[in-house]
N, C-alpha and C positions, 0 to 999 in steps of 0.2 A: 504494500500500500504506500503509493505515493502522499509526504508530508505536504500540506497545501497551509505557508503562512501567508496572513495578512500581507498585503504590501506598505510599506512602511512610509511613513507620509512622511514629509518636509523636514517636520521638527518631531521634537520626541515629544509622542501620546504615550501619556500611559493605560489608556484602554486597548489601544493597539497594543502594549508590550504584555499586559497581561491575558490577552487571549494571547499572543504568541507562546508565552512561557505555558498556557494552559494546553495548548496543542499537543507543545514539545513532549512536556509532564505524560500526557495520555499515550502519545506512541511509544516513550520510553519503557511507560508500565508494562506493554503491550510486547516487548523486546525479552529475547532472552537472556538471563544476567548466568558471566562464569561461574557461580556458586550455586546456578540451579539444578536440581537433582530432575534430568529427564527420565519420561518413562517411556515415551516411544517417539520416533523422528516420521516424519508424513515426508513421502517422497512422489514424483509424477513421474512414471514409464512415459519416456520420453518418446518411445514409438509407438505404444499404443495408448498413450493419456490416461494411463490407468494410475487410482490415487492410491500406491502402498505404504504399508505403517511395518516399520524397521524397529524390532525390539528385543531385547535378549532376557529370557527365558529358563534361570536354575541353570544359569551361564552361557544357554548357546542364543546365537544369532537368530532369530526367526522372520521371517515374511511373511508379512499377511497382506 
């Protein structure tokens, strides 16, 4: 998902900076952070656009 800020006028608003910083805030949340504990990775079969979920499973790799 493309980030879509305000355009930012002349002089500094601060109603334009806090919906900008509210944007930011929201796709941030929305992002995965290196300390998160994944359970499964979603991937697209690039040739056939099929949507698989990549997970390991009592240690092995699985496709689904």
């Amino acid at each position: 998902m493309k980030l879509a800020l305000p355009k930012p006028s002349g002089a500094y608003d601060p109603g334009n900076e806090a919906q900008a910083r509210s944007l930011i805030e929201q796709a941030d949340a929305r992002n995965i952070k290196r300390q998160d504990v994944l359970t499964a990775l979603k991937f697209r079969d690039t040739a056939t656009g099929e949507v698989k979920m990549l997970t390991i499973q009592s240690g092995m790799v699985v496709i689904t």
